[in-house]
N, C-alpha and C positions, 0 to 999 in steps of 0.2 A: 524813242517813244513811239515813232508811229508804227516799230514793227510789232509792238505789244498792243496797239492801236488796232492794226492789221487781223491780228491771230485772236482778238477780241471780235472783232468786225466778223472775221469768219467762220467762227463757233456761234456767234448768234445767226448768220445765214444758216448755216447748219442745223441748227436749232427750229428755224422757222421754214427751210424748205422740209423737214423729216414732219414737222405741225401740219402743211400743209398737206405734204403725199398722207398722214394721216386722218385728215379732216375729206379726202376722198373717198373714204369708205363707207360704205351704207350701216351704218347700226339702226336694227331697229328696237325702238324702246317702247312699243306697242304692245302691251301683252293685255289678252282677256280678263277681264276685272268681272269677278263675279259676287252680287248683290246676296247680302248677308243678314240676316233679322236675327241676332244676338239677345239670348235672354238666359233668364238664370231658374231652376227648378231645384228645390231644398238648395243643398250645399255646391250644386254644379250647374257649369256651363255650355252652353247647348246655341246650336243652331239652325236655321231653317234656311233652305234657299228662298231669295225673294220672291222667286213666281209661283211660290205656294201659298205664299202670304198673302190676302186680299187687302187687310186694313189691320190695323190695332184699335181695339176699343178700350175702352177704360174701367176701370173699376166699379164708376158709379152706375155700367148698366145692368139692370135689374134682372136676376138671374133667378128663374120659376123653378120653383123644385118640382119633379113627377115622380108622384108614387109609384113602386115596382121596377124602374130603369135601375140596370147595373149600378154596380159603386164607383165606379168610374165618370159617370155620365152626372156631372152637379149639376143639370137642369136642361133650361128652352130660355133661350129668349127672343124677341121679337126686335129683328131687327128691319127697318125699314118696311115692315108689312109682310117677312119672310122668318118663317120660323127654324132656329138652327140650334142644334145640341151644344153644350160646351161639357169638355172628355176633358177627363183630368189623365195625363200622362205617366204620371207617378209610379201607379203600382205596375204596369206595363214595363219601364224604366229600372225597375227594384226602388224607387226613391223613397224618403219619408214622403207623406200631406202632410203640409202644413193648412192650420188653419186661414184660407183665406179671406176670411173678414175682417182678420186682424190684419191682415198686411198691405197697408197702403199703397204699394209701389205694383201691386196684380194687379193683372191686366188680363184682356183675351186676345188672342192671335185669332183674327178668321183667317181660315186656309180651307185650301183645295186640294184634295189630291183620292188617287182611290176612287175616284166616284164619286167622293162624300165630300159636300161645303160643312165642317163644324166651325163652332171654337175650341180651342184649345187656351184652356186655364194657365199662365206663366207665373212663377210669383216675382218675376222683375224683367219687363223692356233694358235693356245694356246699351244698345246700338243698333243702327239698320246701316251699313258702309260695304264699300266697296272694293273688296280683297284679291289681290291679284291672284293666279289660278298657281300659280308656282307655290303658293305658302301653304296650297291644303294638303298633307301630307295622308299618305297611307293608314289607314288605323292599324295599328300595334297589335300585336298576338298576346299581349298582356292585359285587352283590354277586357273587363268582364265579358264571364259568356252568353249572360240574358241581352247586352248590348248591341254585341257582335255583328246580329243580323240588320242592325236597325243605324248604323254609322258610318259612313260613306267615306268620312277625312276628317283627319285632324288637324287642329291648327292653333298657333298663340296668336291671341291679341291683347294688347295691352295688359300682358305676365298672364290673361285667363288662360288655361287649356281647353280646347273649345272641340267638341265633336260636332260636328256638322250631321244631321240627321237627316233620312231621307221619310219624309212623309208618306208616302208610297205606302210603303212597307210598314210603318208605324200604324198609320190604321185600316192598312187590311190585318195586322196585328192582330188590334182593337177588334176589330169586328169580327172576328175570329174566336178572339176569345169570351167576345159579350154574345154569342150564338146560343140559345138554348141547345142543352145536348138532349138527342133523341136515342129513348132506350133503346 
């Protein structure tokens, strides 16, 4: 008995000296987590990095209509004593407008980028989280071609497929194509 004792005894030292020579090795589990503003425009999912984002406002702020601005541009609103456009992204994107009066869950994204503080019209906040930098994937050569310029990576979150947009580029877009043209 104690040589079965024995050959037990020394497969668990085995065991635990191979635990420790491997508990001496550095892993590191550190990786860059990068900040996500998750929202949904008609049927798709989209999002923004966070330091384009300034704030999310809500629904209930009063949005000024101005005669003769693009169709893209649903108004002015005053926010804090600063007047800022809010750009509807949609037709930019190919997407439907949907009406946003009806839809409760729209919201505005103030953001930064390009030069220009607007808001941009969302028709749903999804998420603002923390996404490790491994999971944003290359965008696909499948992806439409009006898209292409304006999607930086791809990525799943909770089954959505999410392109990650880069504002940048979205409204020097924008501003691009809301330019009077000069004969």
């Amino acid at each position: 008995m104690t040589d079965s004792k024995s050959s037990v005894e020394q497969t668990l030292d085995e065991l635990l000296t191979a635990k420790q020579q491997g508990d001496n090795q550095v892993v590191d589990v550190d990786e860059l987590l990068i900040k996500l503003v998750i929202f949904q425009l008609a049927d798709k999912y989209f999002a923004l990095p966070g330091h384009s984002v300034k704030e999310v406002l809500s629904n209930d702020i009063k949005v000024n209509f101005v005669p003769g601005m693009h169709d893209s541009v649903e108004g002015v609103i005053n926010l804090r004593g600063d007047i800022e456009s809010v750009l509807s992204l949609n037709h930019l994107l190919h997407l439907p407008s949907l009406e946003q009066a009806q839809n409760k869950e729209s919201s505005i994204l103030h953001c930064a980028g390009a030069g220009i503080t607007t808001g941009i019209r969302i028709d749903a906040l999804l998420e603002v989280v923390d996404v490790p930098e491994s999971q944003l994937k290359p965008p696909l050569d499948s992806l439409p071609e009006h898209m292409q310029p304006y999607v930086t990576a791809l990525l799943s979150y909770n089954d959505w497929p999410i392109a990650l947009l880069n504002l940048d580029l979205l409204l020097q877009a924008w501003r691009t194509q809301t330019q009077p043209q000069t004969p």
